[in-house]
PDB file of N, H, CA, C and O in Angstrom:
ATOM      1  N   UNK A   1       0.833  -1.174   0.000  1.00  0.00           N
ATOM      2  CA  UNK A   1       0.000   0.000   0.000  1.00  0.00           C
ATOM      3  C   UNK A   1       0.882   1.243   0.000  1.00  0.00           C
ATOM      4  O   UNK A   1       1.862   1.168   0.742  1.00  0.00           O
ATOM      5  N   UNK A   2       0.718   2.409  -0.712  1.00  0.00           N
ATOM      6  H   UNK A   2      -0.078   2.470  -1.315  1.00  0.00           H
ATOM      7  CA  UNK A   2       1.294   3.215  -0.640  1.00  0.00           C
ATOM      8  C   UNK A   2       0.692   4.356   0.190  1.00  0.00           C
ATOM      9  O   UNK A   2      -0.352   4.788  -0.299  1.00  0.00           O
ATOM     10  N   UNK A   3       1.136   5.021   1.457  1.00  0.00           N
ATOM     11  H   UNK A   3       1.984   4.669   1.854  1.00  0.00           H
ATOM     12  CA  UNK A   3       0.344   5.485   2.044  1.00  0.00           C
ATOM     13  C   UNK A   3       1.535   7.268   1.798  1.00  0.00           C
ATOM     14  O   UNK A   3       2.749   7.375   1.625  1.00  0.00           O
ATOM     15  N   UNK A   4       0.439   8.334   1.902  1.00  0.00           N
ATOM     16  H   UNK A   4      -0.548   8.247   2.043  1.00  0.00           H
ATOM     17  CA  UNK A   4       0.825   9.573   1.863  1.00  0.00           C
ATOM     18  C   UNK A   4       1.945   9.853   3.309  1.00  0.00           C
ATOM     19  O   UNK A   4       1.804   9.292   4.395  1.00  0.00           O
ATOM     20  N   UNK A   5       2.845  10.676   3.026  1.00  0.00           N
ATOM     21  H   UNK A   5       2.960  11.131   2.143  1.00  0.00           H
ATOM     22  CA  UNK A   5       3.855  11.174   3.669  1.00  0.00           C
ATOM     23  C   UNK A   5       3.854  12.841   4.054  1.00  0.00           C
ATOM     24  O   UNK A   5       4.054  13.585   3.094  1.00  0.00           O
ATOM     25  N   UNK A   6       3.707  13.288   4.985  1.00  0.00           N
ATOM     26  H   UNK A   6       3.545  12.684   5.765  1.00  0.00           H
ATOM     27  CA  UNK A   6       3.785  14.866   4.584  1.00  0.00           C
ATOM     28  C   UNK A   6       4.932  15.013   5.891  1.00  0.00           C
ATOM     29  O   UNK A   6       4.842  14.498   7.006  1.00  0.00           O
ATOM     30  N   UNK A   7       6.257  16.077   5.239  1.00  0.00           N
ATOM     31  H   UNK A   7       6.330  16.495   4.334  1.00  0.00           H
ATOM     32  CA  UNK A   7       7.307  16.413   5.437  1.00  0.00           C
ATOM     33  C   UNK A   7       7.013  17.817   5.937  1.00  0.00           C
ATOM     34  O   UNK A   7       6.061  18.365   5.382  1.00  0.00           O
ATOM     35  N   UNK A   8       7.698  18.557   6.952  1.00  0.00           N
ATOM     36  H   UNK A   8       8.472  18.112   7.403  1.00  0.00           H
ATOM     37  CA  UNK A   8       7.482  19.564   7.388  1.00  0.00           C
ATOM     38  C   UNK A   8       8.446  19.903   8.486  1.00  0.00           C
ATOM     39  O   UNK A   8       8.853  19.032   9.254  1.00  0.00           O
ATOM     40  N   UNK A   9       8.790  21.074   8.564  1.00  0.00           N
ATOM     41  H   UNK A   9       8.459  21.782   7.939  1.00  0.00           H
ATOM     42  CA  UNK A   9       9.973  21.898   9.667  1.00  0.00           C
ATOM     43  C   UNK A   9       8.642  21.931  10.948  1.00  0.00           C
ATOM     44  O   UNK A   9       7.443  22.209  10.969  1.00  0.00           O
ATOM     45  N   UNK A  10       9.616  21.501  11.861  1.00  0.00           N
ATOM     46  H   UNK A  10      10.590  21.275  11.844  1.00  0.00           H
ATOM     47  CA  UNK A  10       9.144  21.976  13.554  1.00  0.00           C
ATOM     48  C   UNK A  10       9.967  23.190  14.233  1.00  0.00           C
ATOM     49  O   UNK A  10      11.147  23.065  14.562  1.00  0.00           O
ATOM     50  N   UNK A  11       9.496  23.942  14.345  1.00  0.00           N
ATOM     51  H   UNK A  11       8.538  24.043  14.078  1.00  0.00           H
ATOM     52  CA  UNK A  11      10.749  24.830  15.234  1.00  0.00           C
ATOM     53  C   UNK A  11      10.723  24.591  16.555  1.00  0.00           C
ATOM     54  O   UNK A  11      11.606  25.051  17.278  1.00  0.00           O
ATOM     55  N   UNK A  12       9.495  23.681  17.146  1.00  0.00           N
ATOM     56  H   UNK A  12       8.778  23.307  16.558  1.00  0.00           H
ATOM     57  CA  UNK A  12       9.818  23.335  18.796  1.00  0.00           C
ATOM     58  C   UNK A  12      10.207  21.930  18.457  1.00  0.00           C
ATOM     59  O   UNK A  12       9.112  21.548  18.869  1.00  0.00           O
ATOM     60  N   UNK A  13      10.884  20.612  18.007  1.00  0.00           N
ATOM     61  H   UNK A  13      11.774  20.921  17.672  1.00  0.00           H
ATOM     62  CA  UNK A  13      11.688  19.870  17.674  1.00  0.00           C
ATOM     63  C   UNK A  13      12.762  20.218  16.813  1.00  0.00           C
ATOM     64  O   UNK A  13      13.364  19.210  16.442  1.00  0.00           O
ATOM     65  N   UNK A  14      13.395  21.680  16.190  1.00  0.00           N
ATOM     66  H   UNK A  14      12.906  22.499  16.491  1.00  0.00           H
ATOM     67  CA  UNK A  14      14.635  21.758  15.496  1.00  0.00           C
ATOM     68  C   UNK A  14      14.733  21.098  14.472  1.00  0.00           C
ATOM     69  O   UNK A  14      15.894  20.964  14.086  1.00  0.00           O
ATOM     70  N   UNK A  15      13.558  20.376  13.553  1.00  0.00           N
ATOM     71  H   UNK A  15      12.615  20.485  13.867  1.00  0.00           H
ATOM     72  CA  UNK A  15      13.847  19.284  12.764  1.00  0.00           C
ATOM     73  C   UNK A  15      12.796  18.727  12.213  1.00  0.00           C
ATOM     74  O   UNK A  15      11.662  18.719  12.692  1.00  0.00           O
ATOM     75  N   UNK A  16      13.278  18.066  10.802  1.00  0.00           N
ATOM     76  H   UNK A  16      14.199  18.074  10.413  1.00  0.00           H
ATOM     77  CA  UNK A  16      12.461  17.807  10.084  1.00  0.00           C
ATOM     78  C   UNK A  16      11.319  16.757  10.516  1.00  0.00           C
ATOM     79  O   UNK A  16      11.736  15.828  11.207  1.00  0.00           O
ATOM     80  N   UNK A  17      10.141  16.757  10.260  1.00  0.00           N
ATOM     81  H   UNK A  17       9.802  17.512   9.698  1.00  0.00           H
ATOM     82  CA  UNK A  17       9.115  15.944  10.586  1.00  0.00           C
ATOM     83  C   UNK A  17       8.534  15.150   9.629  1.00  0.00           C
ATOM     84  O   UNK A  17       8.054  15.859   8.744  1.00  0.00           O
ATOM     85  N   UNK A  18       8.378  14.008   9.438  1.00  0.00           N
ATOM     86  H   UNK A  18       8.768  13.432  10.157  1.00  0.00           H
ATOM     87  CA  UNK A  18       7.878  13.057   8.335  1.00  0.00           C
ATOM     88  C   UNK A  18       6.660  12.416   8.896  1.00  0.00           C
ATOM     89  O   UNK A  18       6.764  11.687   9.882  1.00  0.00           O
ATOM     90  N   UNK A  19       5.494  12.644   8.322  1.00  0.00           N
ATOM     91  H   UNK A  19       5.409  13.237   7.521  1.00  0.00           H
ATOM     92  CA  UNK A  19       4.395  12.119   9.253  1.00  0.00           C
ATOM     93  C   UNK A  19       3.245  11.684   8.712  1.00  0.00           C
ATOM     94  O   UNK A  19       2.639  12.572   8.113  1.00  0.00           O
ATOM     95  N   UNK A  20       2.647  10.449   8.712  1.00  0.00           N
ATOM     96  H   UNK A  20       3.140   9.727   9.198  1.00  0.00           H
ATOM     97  CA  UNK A  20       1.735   9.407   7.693  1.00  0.00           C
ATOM     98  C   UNK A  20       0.140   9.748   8.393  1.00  0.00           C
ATOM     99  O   UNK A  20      -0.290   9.451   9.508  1.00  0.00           O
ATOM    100  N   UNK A  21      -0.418  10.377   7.430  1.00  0.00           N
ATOM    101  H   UNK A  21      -0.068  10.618   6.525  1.00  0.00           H
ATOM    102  CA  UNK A  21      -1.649  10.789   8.257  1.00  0.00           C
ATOM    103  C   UNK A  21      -2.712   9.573   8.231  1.00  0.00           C
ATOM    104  O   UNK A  21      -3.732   9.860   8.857  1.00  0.00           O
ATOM    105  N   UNK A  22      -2.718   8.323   7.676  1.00  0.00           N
ATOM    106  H   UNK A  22      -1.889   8.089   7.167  1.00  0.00           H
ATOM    107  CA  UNK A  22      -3.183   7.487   7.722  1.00  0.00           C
ATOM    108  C   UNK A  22      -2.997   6.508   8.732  1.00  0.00           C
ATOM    109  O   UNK A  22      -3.944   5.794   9.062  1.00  0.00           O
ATOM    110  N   UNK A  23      -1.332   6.343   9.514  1.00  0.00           N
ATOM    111  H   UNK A  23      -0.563   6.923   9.246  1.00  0.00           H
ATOM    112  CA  UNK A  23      -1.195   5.641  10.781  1.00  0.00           C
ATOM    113  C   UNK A  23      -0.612   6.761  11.552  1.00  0.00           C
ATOM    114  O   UNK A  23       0.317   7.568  11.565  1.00  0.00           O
ATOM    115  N   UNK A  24      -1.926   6.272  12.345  1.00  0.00           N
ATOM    116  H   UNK A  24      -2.682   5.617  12.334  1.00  0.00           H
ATOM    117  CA  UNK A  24      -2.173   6.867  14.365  1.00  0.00           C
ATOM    118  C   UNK A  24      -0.850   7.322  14.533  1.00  0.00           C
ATOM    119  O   UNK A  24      -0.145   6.609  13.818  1.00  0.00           O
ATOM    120  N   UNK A  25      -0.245   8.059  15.055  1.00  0.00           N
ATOM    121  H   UNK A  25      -0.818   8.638  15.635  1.00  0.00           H
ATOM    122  CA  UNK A  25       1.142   8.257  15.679  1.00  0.00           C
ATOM    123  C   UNK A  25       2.186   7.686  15.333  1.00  0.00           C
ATOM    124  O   UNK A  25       3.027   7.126  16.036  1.00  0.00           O
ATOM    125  N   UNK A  26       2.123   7.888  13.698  1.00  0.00           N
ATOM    126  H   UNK A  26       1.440   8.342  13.126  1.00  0.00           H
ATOM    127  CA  UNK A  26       3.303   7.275  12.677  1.00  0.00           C
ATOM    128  C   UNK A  26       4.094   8.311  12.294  1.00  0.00           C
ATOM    129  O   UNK A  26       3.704   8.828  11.247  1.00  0.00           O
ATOM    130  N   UNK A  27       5.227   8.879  12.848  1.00  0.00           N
ATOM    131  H   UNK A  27       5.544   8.460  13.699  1.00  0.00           H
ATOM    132  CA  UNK A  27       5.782  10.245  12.532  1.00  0.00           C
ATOM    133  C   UNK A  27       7.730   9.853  12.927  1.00  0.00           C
ATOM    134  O   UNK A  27       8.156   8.866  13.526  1.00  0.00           O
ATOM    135  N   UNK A  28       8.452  10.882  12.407  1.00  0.00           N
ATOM    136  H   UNK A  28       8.106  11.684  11.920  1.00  0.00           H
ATOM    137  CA  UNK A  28       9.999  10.504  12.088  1.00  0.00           C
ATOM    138  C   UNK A  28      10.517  11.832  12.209  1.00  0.00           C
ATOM    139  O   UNK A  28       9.763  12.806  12.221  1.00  0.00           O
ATOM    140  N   UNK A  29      11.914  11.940  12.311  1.00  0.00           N
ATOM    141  H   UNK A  29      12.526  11.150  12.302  1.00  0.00           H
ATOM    142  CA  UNK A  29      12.443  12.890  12.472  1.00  0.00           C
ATOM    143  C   UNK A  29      13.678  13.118  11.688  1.00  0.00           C
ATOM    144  O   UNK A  29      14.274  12.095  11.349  1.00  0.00           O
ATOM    145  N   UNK A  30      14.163  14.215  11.343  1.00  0.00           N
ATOM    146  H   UNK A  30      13.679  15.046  11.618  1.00  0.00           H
ATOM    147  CA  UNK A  30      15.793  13.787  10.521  1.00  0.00           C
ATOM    148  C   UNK A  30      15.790  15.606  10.633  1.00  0.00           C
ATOM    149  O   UNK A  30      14.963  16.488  10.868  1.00  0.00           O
ATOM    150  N   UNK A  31      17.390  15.496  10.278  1.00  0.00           N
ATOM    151  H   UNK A  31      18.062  14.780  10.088  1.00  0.00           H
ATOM    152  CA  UNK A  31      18.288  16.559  10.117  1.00  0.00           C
ATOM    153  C   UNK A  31      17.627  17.125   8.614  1.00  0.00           C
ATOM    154  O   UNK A  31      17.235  18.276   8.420  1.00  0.00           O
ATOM    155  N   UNK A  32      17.615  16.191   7.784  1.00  0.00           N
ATOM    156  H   UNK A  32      17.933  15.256   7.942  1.00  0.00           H
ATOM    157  CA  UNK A  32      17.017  16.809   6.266  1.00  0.00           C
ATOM    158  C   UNK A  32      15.804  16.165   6.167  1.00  0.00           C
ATOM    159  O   UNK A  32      15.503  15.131   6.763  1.00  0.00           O
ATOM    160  N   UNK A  33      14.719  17.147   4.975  1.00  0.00           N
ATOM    161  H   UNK A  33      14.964  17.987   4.491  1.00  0.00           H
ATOM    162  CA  UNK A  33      13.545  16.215   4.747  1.00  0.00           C
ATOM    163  C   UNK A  33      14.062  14.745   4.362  1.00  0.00           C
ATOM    164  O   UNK A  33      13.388  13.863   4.894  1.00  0.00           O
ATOM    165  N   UNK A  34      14.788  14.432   3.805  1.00  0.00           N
ATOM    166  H   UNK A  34      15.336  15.148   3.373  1.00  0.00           H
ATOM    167  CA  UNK A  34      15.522  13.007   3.150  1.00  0.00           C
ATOM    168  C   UNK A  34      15.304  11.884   4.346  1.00  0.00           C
ATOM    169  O   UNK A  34      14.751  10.817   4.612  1.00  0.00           O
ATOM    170  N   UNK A  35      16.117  12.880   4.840  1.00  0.00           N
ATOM    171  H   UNK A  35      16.566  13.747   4.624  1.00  0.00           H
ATOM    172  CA  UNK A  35      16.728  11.619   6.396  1.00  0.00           C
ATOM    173  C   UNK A  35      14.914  11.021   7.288  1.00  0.00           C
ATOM    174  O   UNK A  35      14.466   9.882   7.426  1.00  0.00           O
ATOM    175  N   UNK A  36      14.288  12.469   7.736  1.00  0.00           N
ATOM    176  H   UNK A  36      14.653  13.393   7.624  1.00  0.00           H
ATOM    177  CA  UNK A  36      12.988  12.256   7.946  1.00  0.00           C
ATOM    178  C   UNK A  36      11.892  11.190   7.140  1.00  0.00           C
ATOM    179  O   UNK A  36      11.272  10.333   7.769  1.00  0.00           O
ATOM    180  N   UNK A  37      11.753  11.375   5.673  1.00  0.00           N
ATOM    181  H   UNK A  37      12.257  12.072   5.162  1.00  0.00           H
ATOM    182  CA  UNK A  37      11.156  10.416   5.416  1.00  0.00           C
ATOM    183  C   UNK A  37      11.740   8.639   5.342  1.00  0.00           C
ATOM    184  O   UNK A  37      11.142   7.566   5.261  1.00  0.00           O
ATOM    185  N   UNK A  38      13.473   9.104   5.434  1.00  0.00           N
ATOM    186  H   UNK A  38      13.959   9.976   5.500  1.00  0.00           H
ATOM    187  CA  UNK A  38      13.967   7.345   5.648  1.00  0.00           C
ATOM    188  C   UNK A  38      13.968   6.719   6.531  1.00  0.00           C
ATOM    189  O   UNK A  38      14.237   5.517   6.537  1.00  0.00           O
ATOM    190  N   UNK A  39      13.548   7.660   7.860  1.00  0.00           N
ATOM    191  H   UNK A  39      13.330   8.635   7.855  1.00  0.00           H
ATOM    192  CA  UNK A  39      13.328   7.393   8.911  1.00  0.00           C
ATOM    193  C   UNK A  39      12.133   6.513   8.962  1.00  0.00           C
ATOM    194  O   UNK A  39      12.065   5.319   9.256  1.00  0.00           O
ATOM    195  N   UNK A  40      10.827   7.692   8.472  1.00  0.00           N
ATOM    196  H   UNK A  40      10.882   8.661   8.233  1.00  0.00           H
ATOM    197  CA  UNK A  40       9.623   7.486   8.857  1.00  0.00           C
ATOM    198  C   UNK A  40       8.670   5.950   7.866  1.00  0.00           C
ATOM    199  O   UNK A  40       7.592   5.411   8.117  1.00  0.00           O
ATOM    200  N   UNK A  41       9.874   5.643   6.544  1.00  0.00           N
ATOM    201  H   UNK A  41      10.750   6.081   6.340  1.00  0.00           H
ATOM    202  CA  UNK A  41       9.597   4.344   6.400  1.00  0.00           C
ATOM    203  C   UNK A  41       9.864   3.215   7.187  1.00  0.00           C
ATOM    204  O   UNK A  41       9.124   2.234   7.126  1.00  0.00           O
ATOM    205  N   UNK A  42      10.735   3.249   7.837  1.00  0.00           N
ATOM    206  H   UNK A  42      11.336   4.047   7.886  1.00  0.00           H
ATOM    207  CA  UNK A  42      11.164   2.607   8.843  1.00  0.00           C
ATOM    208  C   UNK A  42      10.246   2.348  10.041  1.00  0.00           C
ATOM    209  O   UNK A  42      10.251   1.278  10.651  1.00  0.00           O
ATOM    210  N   UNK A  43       9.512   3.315  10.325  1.00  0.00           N
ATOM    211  H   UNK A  43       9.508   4.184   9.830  1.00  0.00           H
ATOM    212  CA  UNK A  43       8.603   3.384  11.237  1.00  0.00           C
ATOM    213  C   UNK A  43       6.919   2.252  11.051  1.00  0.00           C
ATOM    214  O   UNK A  43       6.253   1.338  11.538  1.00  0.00           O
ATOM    215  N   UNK A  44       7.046   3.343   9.855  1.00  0.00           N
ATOM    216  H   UNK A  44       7.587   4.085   9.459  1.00  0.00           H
ATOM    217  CA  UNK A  44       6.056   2.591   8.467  1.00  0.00           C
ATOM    218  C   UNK A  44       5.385   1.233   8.752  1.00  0.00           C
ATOM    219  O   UNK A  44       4.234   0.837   8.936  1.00  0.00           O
ATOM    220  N   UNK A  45       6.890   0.583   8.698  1.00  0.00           N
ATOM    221  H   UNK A  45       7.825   0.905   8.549  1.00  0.00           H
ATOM    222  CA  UNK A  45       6.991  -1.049   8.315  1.00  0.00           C
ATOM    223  C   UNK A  45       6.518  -1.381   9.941  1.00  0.00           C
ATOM    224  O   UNK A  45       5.532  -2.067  10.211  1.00  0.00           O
ATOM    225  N   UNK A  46       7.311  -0.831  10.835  1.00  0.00           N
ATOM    226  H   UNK A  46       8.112  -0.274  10.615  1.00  0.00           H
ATOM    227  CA  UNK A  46       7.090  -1.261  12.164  1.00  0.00           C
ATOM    228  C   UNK A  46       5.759  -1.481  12.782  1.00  0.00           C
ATOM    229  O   UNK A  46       5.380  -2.392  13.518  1.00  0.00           O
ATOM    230  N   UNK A  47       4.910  -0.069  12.154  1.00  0.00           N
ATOM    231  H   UNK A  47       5.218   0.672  11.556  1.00  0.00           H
ATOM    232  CA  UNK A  47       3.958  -0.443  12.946  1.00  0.00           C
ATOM    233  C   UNK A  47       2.833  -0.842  12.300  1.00  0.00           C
ATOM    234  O   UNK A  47       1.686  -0.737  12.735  1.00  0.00           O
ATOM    235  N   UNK A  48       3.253  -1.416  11.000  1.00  0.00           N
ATOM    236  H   UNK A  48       4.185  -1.502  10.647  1.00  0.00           H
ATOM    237  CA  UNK A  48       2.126  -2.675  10.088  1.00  0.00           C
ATOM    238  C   UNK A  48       2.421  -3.452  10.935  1.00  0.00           C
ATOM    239  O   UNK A  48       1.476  -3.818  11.634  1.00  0.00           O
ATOM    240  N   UNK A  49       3.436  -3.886  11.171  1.00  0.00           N
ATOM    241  H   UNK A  49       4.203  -3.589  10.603  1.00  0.00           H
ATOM    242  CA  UNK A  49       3.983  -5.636  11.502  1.00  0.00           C
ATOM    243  C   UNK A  49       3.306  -5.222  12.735  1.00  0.00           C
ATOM    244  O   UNK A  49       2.421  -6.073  12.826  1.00  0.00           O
ATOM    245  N   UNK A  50       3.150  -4.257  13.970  1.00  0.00           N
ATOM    246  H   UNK A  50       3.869  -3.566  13.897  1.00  0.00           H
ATOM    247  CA  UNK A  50       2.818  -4.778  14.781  1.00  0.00           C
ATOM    248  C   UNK A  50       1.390  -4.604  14.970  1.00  0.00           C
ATOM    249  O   UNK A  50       0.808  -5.162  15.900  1.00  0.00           O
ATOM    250  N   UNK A  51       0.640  -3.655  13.911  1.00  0.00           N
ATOM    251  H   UNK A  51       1.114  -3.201  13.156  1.00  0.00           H
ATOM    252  CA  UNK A  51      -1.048  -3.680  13.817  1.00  0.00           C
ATOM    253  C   UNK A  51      -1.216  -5.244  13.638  1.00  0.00           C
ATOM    254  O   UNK A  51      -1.868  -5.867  14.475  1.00  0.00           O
ATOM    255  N   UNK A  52      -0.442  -6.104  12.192  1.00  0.00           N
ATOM    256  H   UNK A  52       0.088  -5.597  11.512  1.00  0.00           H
ATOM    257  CA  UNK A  52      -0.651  -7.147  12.241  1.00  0.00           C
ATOM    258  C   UNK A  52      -0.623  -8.131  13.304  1.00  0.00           C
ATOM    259  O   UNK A  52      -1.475  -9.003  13.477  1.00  0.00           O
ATOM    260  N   UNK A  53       0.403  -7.936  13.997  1.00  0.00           N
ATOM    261  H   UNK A  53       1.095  -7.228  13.857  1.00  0.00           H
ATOM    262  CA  UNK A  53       0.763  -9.262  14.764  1.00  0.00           C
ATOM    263  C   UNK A  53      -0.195  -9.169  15.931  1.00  0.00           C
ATOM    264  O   UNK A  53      -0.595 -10.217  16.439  1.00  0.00           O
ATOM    265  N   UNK A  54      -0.627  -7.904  16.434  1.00  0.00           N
ATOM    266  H   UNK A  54      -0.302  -7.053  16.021  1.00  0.00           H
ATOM    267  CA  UNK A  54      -2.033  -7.441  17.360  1.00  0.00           C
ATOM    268  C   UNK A  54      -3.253  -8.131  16.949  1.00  0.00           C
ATOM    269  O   UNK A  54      -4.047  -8.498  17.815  1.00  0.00           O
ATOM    270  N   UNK A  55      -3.530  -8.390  15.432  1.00  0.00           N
ATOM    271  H   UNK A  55      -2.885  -8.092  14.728  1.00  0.00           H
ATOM    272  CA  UNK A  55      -4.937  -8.451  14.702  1.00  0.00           C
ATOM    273  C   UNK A  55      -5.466  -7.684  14.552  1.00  0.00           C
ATOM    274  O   UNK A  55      -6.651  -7.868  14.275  1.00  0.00           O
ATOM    275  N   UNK A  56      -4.900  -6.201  14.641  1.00  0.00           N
ATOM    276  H   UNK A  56      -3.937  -6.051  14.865  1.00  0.00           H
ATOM    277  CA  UNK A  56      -5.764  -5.132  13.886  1.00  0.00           C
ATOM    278  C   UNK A  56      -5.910  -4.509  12.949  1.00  0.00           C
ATOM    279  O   UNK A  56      -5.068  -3.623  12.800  1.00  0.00           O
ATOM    280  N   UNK A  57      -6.754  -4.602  12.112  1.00  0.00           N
ATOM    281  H   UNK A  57      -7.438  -5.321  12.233  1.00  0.00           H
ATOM    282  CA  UNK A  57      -6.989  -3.997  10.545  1.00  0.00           C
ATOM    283  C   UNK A  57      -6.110  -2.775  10.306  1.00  0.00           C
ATOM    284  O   UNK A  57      -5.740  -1.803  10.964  1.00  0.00           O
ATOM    285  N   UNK A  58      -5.881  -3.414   8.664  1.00  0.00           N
ATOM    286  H   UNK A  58      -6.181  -4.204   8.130  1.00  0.00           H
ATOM    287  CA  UNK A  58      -4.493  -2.150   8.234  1.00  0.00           C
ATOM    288  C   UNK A  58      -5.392  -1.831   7.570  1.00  0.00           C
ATOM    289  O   UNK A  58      -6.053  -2.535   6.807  1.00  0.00           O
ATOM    290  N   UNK A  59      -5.558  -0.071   7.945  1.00  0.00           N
ATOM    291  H   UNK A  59      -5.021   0.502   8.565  1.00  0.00           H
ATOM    292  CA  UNK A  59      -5.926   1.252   7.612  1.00  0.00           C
ATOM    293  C   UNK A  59      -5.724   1.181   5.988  1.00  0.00           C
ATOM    294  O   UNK A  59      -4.545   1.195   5.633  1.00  0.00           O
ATOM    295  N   UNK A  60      -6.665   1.112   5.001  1.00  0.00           N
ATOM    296  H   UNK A  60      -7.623   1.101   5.290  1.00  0.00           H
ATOM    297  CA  UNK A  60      -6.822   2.031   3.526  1.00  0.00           C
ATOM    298  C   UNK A  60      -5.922   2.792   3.793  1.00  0.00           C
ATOM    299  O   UNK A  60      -5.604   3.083   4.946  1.00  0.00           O
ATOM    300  N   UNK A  61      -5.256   3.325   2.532  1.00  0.00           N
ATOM    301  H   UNK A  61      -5.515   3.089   1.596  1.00  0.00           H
ATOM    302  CA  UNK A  61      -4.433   4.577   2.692  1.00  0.00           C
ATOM    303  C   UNK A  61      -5.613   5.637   1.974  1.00  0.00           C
ATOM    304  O   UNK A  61      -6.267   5.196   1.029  1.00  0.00           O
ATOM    305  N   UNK A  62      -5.845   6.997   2.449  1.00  0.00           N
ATOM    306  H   UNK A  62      -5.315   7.354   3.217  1.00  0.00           H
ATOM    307  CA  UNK A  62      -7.028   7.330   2.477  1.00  0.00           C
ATOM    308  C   UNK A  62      -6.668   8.915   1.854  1.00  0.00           C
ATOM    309  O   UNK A  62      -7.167   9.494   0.889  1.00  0.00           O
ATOM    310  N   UNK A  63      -5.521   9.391   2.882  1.00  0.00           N
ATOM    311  H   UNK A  63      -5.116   8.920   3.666  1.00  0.00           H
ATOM    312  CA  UNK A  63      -5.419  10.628   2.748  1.00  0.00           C
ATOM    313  C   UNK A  63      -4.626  11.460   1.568  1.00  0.00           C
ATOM    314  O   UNK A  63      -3.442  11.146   1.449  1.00  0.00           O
ATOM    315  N   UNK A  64      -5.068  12.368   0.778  1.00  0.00           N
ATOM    316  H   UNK A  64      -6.031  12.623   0.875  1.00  0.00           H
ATOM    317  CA  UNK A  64      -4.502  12.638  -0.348  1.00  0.00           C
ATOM    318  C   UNK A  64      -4.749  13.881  -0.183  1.00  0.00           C
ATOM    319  O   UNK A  64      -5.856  14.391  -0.005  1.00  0.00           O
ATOM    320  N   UNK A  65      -3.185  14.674  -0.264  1.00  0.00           N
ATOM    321  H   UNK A  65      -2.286  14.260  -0.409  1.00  0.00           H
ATOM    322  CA  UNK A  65      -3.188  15.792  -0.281  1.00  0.00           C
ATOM    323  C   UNK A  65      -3.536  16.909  -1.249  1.00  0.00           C
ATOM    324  O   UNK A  65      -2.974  16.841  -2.342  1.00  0.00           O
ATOM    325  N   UNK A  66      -4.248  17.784  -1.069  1.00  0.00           N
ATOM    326  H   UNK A  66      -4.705  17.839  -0.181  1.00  0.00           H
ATOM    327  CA  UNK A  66      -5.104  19.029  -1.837  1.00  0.00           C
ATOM    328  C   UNK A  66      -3.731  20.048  -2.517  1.00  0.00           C
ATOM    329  O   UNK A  66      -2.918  20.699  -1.860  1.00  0.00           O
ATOM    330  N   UNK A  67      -3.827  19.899  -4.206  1.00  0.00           N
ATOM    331  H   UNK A  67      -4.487  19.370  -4.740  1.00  0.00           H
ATOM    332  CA  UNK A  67      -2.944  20.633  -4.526  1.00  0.00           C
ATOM    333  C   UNK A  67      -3.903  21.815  -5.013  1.00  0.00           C
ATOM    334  O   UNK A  67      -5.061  21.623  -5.383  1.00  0.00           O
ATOM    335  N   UNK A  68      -3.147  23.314  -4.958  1.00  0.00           N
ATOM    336  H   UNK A  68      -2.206  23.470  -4.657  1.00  0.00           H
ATOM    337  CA  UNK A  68      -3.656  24.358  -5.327  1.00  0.00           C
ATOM    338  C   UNK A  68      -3.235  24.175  -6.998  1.00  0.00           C
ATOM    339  O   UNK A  68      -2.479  23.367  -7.538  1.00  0.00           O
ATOM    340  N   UNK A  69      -4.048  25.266  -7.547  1.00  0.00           N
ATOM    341  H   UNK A  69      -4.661  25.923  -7.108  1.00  0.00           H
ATOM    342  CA  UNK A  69      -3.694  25.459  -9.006  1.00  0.00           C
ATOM    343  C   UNK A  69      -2.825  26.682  -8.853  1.00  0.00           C
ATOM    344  O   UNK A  69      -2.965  27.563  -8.004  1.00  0.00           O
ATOM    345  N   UNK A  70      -1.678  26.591 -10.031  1.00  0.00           N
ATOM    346  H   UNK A  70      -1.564  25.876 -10.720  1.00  0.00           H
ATOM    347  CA  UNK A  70      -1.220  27.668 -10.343  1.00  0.00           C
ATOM    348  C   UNK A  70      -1.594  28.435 -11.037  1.00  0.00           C
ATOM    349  O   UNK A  70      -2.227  28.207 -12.068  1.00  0.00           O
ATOM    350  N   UNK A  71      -1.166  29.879 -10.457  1.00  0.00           N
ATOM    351  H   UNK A  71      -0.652  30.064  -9.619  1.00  0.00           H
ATOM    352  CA  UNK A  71      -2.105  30.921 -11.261  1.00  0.00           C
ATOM    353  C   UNK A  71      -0.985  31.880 -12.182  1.00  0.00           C
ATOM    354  O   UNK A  71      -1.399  32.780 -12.913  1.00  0.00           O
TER     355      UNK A  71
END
């Protein structure tokens, strides 16, 4: 499943934020957006395997981010 990623600066963590709005408290951190999202696959995987190994249903990937038009 390919689930959405949204990357973003924290200035009260100093650092990049990588964060899956489809899993609950699925979020990463890194020095660069790069590092943040290689992180936050990492995370990703972790907490399928452990929704699975719990028995709890893996989440549709659902959320799709709203692009503006250019004007």
């Amino acid at each position: 499943m390919h689930y959405a990623i949204i990357v973003f600066w924290s200035d009260d963590d100093g650092a990049w934020v990588a964060d899956v709005p489809d899993l609950q408290s699925c979020s990463a951190f890194g020095d660069t957006p790069e590092e943040a999202v290689a992180e936050v696959r990492v995370a990703m995987e972790a907490w399928l395997a452990a929704a699975r190994d719990a028995g709890h249903a893996i989440p549709q990937p659902r959320y799709r981010p709203q692009h503006e038009a250019a004007e």
